[in-house]
N, C-alpha and C positions, 0 to 999 in steps of 0.2 A: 333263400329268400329272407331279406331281413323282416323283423320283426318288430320295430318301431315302439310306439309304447301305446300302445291300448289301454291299457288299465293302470296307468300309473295314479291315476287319481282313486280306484275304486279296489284294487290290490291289497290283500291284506297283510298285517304285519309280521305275517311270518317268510311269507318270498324276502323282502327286505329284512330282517334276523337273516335266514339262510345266507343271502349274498355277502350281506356285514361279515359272516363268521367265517365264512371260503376268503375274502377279499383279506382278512384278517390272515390265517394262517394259509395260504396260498399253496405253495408248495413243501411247505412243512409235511401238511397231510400226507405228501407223495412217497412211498404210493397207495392206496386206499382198496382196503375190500370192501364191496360193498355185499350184502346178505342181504334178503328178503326171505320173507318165512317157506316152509318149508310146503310143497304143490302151487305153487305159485301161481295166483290169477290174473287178470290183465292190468288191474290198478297196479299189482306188484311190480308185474314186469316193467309195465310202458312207466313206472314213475322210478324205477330203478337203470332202465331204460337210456331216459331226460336226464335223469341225477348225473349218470358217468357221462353223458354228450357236455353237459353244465358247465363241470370240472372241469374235462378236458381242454374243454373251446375258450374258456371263460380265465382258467387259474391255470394250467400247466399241471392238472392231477393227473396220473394216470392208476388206471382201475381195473378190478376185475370183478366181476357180478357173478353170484353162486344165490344156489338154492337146494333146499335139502329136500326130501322128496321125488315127485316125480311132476313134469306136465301132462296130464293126463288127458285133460278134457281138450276135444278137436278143435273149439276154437283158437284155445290157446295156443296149440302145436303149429297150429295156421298162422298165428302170429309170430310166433318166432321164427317162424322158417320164412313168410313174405316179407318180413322187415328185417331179415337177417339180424338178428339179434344177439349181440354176442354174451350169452349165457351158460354158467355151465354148473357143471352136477358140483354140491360142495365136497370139498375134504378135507379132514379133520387137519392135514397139514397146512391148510390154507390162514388157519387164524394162529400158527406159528413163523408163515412167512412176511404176513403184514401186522405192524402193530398198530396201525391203524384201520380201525374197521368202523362202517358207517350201516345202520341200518335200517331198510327202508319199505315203510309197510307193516312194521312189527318191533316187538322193543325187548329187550335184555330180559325182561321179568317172565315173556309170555313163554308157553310152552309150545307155540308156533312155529321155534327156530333153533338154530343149532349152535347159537352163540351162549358160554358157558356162562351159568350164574356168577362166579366170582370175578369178572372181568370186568369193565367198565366199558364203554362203547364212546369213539369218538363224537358219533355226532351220530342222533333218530329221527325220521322224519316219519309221520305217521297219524292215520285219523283215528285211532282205537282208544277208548277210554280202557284204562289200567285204574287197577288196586291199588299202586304207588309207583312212584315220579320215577324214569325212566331213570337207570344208572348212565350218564353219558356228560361228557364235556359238554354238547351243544345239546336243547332236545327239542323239537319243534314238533308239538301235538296241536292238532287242530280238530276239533272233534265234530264240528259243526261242519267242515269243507265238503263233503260228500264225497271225496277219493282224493286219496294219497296224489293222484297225477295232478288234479286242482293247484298244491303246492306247486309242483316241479314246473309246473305250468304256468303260473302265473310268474315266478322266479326267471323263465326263461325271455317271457313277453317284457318283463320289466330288464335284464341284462343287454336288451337290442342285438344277443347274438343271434346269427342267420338261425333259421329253426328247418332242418330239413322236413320233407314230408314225408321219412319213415318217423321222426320224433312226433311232427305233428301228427300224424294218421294214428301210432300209438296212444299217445295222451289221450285225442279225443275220444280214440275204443275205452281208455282206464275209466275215464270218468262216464260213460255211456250204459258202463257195465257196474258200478258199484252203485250209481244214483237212480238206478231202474230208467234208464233213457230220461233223464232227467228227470223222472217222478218224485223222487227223492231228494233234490235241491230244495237246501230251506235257503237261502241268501242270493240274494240277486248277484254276489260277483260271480257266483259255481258259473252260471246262466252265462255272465257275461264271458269269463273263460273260455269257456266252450266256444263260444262265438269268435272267439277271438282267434280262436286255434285254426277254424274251418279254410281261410286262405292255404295254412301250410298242411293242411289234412288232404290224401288222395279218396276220395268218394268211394271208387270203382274197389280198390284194392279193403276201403273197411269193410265195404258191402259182402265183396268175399269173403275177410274174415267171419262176419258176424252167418254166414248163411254154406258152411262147410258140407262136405258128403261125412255123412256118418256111418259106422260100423252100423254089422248085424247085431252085432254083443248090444252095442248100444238102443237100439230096440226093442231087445228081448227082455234089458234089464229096465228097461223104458214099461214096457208092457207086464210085465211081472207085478210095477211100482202099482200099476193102473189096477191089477186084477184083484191084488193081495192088501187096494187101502182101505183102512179102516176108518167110518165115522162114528165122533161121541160126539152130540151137539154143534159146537162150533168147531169143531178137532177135527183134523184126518190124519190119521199116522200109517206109515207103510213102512217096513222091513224090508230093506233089498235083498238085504243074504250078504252074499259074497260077490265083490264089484270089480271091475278091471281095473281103475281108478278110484278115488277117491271123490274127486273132482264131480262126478256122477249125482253123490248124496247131496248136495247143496243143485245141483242144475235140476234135479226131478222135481224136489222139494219147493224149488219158485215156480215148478208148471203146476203140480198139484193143490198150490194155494190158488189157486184161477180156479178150481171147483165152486161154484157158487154156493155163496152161503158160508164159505170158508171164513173164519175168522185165522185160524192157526195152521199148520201145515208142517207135519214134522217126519224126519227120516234118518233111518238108520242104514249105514251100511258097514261089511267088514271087509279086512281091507291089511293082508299081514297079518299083524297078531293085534292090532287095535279096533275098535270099533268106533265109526265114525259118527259123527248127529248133526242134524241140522233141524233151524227151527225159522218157520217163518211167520210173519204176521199183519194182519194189513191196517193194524192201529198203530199212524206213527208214534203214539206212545207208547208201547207196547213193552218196551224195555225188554229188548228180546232174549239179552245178553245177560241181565240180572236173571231171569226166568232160568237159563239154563247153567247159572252158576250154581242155581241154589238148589237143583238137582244131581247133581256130580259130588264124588267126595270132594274133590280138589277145586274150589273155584278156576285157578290158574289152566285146569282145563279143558275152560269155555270163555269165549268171548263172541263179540260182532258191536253191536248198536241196537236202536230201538226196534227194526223192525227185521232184523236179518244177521243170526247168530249160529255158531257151530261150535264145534272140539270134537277130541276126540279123548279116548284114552286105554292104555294096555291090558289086553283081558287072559292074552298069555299063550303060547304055543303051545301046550298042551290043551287050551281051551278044548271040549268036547262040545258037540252040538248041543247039547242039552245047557253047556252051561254058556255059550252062547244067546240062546234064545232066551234064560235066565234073564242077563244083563237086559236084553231089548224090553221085555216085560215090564223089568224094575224100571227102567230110563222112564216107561209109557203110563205106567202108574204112578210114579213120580209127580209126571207131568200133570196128572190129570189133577193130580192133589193140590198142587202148586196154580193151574188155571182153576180152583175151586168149582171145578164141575163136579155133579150131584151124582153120590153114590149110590143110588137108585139106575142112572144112565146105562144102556149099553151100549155097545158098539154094534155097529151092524156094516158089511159090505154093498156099498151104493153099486160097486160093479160087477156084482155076481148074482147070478140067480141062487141067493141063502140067504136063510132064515136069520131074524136077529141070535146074535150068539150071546152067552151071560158073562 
């Protein structure tokens, strides 16, 4: 279905940059890895997705999309397997076969991906505010757009290439998923994007994605989140333990901020030899992502936006439980110091029948 131009008056100047810089080095690029960070969610997928349809229909690139990690969460799996997706696990030979590599959703600097510090990246597309300016020939940050597909998005509606509806049906889940079903749109084109996608979007097939069967793991580790959270004031923090995925600590984390009365909502899980975190918040200034920089040794790893942030980082294969549960403690006292809640406060569990604890 072509896709005309909707937004060419209200488009912003980063789709037009993107198509300047492809129109510019054309098939130069060719052939192009493209990398997205590493568990990769749907904004990654579906705008890493759009990016290789872009190139190929548009410029004559031809690509290959890697991710490091794992797809863990069922929605996501749901996505790639109904939109057939063509994704695959990275390997480390893969940034020796192409010297051009583009990266989408994440940038050279962050600890997200598996693209080496000392190398330079062709060209970044990406909404994440960074410590510093992306190492890349091209780099197109937008930090206001509300998901990474926004770009690829509005790049495709303004190029009038046909937009199939696995590209559309992606995109419109990217951006659905990263702006809290549009909650999280500050700028009226996110809005208009979206809208604009919906012709080449299948209804029936997002509806499936976003409403999957779910594991029993997933339940248990669902209901664990529920038994085992803890409230300080405006805080609730839960400890998952050990998770099948990753992907988990961030999706409990945005249902247990729906606790009423929530301000914060934070979660750990482990996961290999790393421990995962997530932080959420319902003040969009909330700077979710300075908050858990300044808890971590290493800023580089934590990131997100003002209201929806994570990292993770290495606690070690010999970890012992004790010094597992160590790290979770400190992360949770950290926090508490950093949200300047009163050292006086305890914690107490809203979902159990127990007493406040000290």
């Amino acid at each position: 279905m072509k896709s005309g131009n909707p937004l060419r008056k209200t488009a912003r100047t980063d789709a037009r940059k993107l198509l300047q810089f492809l129109e510019q080095k054309r098939e130069a690029l060719s052939p192009l890895l493209i990398l997205t960070h590493d568990y990769p969610d749907p904004d990654a997928l579906a705008s890493s997705f759009a990016f290789a349809y872009l190139v190929k229909k548009g410029f004559n690139i031809y690509t290959r999309i890697v991710y490091g990690g794992i797809i863990g969460r069922t929605e996501n799996r749901e996505m790639v397997k109904i939109l057939k997706m063509p994704v695959h696990k990275f390997n480390a030979n893969d940034l020796k076969k192409f010297s051009q590599v583009a990266l989408i959703d994440t940038q050279p600097e962050f600890e997200n991906n598996s693209f080496p510090a000392d190398r330079q990246a062709t060209l970044v597309i990406d909404q994440h505010p960074s410590l510093i300016k992306p190492s890349a020939v091209c780099s197109i940050v937008d930090l206001e757009c509300g998901a990474t597909s926004v770009i690829l998005a509005q790049a495709l509606l303004l190029s009038n290439i046909d937009i199939p509806r696995r590209i559309g049906t992606a995109l419109a889940y990217g951006i659905l998923t990263d702006t809290l079903n549009l909650y999280r749109a500050k700028r009226a084109d996110i809005i208009k994007t979206y809208s604009a996608l919906l012709p080449f979007c299948d209804m029936r097939i997002l509806a499936h994605i976003q409403n999957p069967s779910r594991s029993r793991k997933f339940f248990t580790t669902l209901g664990k989140a529920i038994k085992d959270a803890m409230v300080c004031q405006k805080l609730l923090v839960s400890h998952l333990g050990w998770v099948e995925n990753p992907d988990l600590v961030s999706q409990i984390t945005e249902f247990l901020l729906t606790y009423k009365g929530m301000r914060y909502a934070f979660c750990t899980g482990r996961y290999n030899e790393r421990i995962h975190f997530s932080l959420r918040a319902t003040n969009p200034n909330a700077l979710a992502a300075n908050i858990l920089r300044d808890i971590v040794k290493d800023p580089k790893e934590a990131g997100g936006h003002d209201t929806i942030a994570g990292g993770s980082f290495e606690v070690g294969k010999e970890g012992a439980e004790s010094t597992w549960k160590e790290v979770e403690e400190s992360l949770t006292q950290k926090l508490i110091e950093r949200l300047n809640i009163s050292g006086k406060s305890t914690f107490y569990f809203p979902f159990k029948l127990t007493p406040r604890i000290k």
